[in-house]
VEXFI-47927 format. One line per 4 residues: number of its first residue (from 1); for each residue z, x, y of N, C-alpha, C, CB. Coordinates in pm, whole numbers. Last residue first. Glycine has a CB too. Layout:
<rs>
NUM	Z X Y Z X Y Z X Y Z X Y | ...
</rs>
This chain:
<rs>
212	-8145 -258 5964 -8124 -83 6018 -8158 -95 6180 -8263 54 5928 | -7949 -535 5973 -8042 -464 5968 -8029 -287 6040 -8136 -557 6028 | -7729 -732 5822 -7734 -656 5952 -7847 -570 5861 -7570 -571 6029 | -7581 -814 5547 -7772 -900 5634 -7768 -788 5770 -7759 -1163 5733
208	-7484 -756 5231 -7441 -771 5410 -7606 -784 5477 -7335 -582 5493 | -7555 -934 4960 -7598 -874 5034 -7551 -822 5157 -7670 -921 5039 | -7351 -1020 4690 -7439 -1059 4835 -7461 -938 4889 -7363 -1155 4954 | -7302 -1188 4356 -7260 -1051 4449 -7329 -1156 4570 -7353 -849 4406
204	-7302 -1329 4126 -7415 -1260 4152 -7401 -1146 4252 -7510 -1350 4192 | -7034 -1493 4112 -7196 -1539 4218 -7282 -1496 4255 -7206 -1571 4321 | -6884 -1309 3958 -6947 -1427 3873 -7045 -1498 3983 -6819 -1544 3806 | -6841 -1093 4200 -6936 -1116 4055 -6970 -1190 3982 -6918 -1079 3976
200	-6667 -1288 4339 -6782 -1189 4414 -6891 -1149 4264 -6685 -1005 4501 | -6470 -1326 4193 -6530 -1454 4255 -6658 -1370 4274 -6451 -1532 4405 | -6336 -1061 4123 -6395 -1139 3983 -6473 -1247 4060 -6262 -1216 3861 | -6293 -975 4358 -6388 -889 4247 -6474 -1031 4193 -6277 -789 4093
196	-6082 -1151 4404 -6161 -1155 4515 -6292 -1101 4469 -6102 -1081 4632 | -5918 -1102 4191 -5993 -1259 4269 -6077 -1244 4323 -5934 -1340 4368 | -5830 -825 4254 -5930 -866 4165 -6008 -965 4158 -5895 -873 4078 | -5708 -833 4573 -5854 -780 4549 -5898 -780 4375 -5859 -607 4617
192	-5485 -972 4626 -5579 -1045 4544 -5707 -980 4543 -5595 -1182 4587 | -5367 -731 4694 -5280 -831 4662 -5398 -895 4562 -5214 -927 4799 | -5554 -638 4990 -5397 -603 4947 -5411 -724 4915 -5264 -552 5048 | -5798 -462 5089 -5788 -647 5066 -5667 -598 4986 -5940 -767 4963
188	-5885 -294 5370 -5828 -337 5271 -5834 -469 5210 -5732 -314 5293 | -6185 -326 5579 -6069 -317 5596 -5998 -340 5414 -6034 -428 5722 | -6454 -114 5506 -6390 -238 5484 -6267 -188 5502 -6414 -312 5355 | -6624 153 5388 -6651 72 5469 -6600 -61 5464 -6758 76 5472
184	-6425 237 5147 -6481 362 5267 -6517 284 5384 -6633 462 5219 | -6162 47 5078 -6293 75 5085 -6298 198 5200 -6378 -63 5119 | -5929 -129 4800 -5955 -23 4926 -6111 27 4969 -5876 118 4884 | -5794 -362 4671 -5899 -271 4707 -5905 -205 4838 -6010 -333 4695
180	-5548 -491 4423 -5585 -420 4582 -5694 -347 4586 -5483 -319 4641 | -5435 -474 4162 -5483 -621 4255 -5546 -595 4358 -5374 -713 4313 | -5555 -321 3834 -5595 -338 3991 -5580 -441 4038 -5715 -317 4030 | -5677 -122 3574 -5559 -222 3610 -5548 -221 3784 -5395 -162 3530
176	-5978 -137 3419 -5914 -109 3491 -5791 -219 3577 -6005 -54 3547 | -6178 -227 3248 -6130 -140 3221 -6019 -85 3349 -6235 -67 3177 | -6309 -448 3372 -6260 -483 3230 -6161 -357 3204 -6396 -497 3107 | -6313 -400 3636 -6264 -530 3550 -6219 -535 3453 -6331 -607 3522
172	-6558 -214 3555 -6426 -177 3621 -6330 -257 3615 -6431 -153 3744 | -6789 -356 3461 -6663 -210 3389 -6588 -199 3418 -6662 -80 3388 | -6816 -482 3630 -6768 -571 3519 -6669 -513 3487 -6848 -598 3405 | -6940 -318 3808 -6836 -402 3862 -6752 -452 3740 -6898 -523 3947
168	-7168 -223 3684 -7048 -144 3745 -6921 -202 3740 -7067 -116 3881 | -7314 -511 3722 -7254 -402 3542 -7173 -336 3564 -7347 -282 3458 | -7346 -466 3990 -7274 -564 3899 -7228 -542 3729 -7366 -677 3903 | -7540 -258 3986 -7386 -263 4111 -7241 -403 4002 -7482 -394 4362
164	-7764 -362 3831 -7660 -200 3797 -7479 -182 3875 -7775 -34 3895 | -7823 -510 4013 -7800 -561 3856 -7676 -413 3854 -7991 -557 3711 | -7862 -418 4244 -7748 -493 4238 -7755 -554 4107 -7734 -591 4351 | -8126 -236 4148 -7958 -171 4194 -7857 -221 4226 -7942 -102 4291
160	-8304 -435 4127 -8259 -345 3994 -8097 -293 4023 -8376 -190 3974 | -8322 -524 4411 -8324 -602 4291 -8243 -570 4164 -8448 -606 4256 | -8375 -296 4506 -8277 -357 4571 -8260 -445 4420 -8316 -436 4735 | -8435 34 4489 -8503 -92 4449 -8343 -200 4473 -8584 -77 4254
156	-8272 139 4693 -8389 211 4665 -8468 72 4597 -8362 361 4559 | -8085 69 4961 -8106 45 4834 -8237 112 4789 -8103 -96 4812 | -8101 29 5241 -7991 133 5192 -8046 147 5066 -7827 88 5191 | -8228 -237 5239 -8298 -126 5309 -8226 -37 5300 -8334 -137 5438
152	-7997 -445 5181 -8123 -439 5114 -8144 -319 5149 -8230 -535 5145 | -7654 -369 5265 -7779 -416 5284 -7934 -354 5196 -7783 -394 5429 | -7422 -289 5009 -7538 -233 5135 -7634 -322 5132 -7616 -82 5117 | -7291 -569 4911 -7319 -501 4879 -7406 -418 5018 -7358 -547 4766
148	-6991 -741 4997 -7090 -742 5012 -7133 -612 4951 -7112 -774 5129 | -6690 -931 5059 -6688 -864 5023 -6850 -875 4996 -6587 -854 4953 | -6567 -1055 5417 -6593 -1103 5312 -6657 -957 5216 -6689 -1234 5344 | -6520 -1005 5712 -6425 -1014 5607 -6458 -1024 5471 -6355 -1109 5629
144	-6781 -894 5721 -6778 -1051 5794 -6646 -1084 5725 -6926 -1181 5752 | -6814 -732 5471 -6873 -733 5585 -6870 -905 5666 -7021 -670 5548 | -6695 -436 5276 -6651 -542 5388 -6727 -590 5480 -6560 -504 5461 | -6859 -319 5016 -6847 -292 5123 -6782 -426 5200 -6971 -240 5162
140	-6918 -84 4749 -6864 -266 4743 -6825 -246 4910 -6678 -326 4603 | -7023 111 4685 -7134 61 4608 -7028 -86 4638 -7180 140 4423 | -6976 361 4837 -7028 267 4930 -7103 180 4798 -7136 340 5070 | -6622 317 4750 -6719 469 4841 -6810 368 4888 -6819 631 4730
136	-6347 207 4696 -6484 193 4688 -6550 293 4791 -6523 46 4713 | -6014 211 4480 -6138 246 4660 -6234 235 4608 -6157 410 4764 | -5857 -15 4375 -5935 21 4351 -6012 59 4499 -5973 -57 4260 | -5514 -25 4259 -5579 32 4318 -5664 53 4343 -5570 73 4319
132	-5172 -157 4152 -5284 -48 4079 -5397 -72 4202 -5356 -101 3884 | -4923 -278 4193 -4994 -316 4075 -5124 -220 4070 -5031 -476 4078 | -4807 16 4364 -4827 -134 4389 -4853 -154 4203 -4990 -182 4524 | -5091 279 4267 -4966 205 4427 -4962 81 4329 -5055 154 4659
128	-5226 426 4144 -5133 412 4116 -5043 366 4162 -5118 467 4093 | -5611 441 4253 -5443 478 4257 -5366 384 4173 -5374 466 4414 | -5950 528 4147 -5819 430 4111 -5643 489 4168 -5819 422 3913 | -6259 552 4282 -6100 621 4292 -5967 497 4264 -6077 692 4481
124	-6516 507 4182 -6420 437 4249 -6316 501 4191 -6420 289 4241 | -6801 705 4294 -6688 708 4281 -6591 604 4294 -6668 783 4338 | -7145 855 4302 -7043 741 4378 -6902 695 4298 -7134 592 4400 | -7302 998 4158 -7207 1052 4176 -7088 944 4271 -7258 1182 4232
120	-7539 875 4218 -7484 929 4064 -7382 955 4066 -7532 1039 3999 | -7535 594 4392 -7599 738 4382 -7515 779 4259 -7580 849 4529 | -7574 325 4289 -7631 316 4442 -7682 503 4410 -7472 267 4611 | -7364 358 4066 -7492 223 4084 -7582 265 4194 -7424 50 4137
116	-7110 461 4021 -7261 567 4024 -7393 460 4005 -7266 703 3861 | -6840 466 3855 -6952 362 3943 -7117 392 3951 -6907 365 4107 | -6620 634 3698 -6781 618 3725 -6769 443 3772 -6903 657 3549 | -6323 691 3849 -6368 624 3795 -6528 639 3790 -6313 527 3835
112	-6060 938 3928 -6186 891 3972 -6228 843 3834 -6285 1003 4048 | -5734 901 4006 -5825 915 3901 -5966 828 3961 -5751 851 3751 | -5396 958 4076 -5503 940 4095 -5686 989 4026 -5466 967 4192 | -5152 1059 3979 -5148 918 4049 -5304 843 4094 -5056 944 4194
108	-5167 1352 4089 -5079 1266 4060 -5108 1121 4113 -4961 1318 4104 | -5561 1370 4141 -5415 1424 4203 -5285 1323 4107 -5408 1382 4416 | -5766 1347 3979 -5786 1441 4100 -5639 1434 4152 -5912 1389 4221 | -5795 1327 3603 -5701 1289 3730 -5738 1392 3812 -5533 1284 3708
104	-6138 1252 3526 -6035 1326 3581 -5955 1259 3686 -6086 1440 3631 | -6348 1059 3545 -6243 1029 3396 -6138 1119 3453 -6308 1090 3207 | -6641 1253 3587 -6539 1113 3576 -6418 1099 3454 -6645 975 3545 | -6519 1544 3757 -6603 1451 3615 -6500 1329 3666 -6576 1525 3390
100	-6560 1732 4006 -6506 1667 3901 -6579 1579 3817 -6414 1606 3942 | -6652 2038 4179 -6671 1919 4170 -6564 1854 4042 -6826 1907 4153 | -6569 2163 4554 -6552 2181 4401 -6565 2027 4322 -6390 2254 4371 | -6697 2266 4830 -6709 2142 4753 -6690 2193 4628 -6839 2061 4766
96	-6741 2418 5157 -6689 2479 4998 -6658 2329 4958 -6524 2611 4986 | -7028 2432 5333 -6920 2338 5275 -6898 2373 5165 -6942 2204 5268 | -7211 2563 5411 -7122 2670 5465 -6993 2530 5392 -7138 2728 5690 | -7513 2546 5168 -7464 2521 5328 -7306 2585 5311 -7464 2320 5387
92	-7629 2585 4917 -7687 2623 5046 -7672 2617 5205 -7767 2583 5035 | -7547 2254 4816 -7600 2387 4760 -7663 2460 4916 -7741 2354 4619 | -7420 2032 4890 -7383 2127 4961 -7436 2234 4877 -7243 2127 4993 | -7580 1858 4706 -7563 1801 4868 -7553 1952 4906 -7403 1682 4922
88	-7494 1891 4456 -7641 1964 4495 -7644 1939 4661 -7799 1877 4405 | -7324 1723 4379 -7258 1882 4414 -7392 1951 4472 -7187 1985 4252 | -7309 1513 4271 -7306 1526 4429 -7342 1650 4439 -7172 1500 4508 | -7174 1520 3995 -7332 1514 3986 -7370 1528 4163 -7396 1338 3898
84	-6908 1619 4040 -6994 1673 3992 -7176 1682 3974 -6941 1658 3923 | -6745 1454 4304 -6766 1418 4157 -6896 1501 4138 -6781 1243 4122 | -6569 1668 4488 -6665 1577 4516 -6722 1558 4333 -6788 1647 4651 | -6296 1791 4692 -6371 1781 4554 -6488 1636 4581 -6232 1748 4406
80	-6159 2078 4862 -6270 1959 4893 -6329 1927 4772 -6390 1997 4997 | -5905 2233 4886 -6041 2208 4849 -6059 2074 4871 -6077 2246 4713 | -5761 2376 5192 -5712 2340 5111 -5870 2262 5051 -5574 2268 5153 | -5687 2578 5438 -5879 2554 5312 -5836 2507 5191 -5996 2732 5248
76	-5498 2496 5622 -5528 2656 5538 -5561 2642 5413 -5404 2759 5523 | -5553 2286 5745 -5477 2281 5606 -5442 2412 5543 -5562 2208 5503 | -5774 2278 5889 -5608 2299 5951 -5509 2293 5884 -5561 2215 6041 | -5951 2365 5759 -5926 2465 5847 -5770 2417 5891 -6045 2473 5971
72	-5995 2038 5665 -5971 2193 5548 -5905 2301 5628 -6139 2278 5484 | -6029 1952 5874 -5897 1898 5806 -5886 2006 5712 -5901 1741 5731 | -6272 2018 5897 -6166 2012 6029 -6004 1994 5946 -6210 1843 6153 | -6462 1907 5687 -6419 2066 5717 -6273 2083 5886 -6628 2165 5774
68	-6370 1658 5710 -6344 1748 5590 -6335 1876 5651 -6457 1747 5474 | -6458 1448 5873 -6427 1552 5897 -6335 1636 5803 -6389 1535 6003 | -6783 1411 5689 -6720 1310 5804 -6622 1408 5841 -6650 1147 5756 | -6875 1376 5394 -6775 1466 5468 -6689 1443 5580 -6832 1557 5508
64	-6991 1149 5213 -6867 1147 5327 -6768 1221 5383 -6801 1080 5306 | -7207 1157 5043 -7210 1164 5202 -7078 1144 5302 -7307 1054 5243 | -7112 1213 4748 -7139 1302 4887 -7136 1278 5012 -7240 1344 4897 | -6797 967 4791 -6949 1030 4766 -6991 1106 4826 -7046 965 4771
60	-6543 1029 4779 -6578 879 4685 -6722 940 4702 -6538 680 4761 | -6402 1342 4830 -6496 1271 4863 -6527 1132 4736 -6612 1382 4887 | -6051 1435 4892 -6150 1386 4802 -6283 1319 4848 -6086 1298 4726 | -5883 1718 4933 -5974 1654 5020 -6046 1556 4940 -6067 1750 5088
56	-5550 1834 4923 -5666 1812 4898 -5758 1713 4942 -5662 1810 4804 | -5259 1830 5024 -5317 1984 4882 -5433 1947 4877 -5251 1997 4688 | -5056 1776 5298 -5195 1753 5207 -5223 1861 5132 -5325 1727 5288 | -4758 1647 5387 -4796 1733 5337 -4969 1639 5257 -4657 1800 5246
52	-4646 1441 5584 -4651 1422 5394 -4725 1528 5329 -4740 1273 5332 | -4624 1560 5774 -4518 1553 5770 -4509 1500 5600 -4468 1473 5893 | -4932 1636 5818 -4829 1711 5836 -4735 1702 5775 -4795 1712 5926 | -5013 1360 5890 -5025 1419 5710 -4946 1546 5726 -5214 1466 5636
48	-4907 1298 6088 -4845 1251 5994 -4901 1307 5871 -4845 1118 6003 | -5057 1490 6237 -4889 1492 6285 -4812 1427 6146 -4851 1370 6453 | -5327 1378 6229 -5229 1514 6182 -5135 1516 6193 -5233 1623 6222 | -5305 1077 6380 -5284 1149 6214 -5269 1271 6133 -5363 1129 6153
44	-5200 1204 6609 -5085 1054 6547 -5124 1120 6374 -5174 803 6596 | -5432 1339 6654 -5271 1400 6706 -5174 1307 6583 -5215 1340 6925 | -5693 1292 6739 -5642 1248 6636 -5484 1315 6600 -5748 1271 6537 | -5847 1069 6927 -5731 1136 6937 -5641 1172 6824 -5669 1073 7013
40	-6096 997 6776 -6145 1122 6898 -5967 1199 6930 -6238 1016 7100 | -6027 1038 6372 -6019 971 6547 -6026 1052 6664 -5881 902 6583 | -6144 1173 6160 -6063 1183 6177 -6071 1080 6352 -6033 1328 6141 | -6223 1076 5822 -6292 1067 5956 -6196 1069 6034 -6378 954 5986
36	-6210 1139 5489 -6129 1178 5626 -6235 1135 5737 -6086 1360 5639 | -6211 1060 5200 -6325 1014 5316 -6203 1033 5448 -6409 807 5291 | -5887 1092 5126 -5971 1014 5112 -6081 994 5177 -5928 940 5110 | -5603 1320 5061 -5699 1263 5178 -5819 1201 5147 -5742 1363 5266
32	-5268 1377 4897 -5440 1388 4938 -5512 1245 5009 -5536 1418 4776 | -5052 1388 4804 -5079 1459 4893 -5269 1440 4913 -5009 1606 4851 | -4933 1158 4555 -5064 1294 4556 -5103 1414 4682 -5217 1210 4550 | -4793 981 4733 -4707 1069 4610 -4863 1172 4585 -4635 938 4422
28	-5029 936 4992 -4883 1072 4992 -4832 1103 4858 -4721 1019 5078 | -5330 949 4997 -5241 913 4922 -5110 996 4940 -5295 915 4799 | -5471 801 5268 -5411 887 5220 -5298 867 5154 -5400 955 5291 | -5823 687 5376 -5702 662 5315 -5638 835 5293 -5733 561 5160
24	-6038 579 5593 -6038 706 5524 -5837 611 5495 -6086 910 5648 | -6341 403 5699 -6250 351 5683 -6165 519 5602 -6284 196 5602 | -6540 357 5973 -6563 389 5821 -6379 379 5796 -6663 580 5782 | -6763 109 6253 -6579 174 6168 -6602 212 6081 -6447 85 6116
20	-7095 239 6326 -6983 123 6269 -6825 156 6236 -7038 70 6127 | -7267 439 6353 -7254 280 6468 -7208 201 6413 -7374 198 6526 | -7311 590 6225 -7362 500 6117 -7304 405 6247 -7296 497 5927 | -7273 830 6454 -7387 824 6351 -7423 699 6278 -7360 916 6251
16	-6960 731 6521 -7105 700 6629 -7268 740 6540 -7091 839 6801 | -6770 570 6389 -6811 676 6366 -6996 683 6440 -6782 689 6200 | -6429 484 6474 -6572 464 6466 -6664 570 6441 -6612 413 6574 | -6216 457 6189 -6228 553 6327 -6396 472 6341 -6217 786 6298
12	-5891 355 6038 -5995 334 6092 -6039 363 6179 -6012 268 6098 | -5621 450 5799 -5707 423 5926 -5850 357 5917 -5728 555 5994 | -5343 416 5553 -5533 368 5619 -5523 345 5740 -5622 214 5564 | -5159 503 5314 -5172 506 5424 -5348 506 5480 -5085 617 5454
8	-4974 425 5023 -5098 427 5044 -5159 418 5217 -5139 315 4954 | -4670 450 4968 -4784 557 4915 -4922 549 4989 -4817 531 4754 | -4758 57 4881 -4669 184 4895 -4732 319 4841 -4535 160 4816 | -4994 -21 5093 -4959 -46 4955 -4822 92 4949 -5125 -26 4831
4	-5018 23 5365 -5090 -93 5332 -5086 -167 5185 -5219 -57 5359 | -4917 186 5654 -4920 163 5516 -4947 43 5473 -4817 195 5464 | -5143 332 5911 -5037 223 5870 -5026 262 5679 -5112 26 5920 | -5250 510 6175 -5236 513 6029 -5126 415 5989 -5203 658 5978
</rs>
């Protein structure tokens, strides 16, 4: 776990289901945990959210329990929030998930944003580090260092859903104060992640090309 913005602590674990690194953050002035995937040794990062204390679990989208419930049990069941329209994922299973709206602060310092291009409920989580903060769940992804959308075959209509990924994108530009990005899938971009936004949208976006 390193720090990467002040406040703002990131790993990286492999995760043998999607056969790639996912990426999980933690905000300390908020006490909370970001897409947790925890590492086969994961001692170094309990030891340190331990020592910054955690009050909560945030999912950027349903699908990123990853190890939520491991981190809830050793937290004594501290909640698990997931943006409101997700919430049908865990109807009927043993995952306690409380949901939020867009527009809610989920911790000091932290505020989920609508995105919701790819699934309804996809999330860019704005912090309060630094000059300001933008995570991405899975609608802006790292791929070859460079910044990309899910490959075609993730997409339901591919065409329509990087128009919608890019309208997203504008919103957030326009409405949001941010040099740094953070991602579920991507190493950080500290410093010039609006440049890096604003270049990536005025060329239409890209695709990552690795196949299923």
């Amino acid at each position: 776990m390193n720090e990467v913005l002040p406040g703002v602590f990131h790993w990286g674990t492999f995760y043998p289901r999607i056969r790639q690194v996912v990426h999980s953050h933690y905000w300390a002035p908020g006490r909370t945990v970001v897409d947790p995937l925890l590492p086969e040794n994961p001692a170094a990062v309990l030891d340190a959210l331990r020592s910054g204390g955690m009050e909560r679990i945030v999912l950027s989208n349903r699908h990123h329990w990853r190890s939520s419930g491991e981190l809830r049990e050793a937290f004594g069941g501290v909640p698990v929030l997931c943006n409101e329209r997700g919430l049908s994922e865990f109807e009927g299973s043993d995952r306690e998930v409380k949901g939020f709206a867009f527009g809610d602060e989920l911790a000091p310092g932290m505020r989920g944003l609508e995105f919701g291009a790819i699934c309804a409920e996809d999330t860019a989580v704005h912090l309060e580090a630094g000059n300001g903060a933008l995570l991405f769940a899975d609608g802006v992804i790292v791929w070859d260092g460079e910044l990309a959308f899910v490959p075609d075959f993730l997409l339901g209509d591919p065409e329509q859903d990087k128009v919608k990924l890019l309208d997203g994108l504008r919103r957030l530009l326009d409405e949001s104060r941010f040099d740094s990005l953070l991602f579920a899938h991507g190493e950080p971009r500290i410093g010039d992640g609006r440049e890096a936004l604003e270049a990536f949208v005025d060329r239409g976006g890209r695709s990552a090309p690795f196949q299923d």
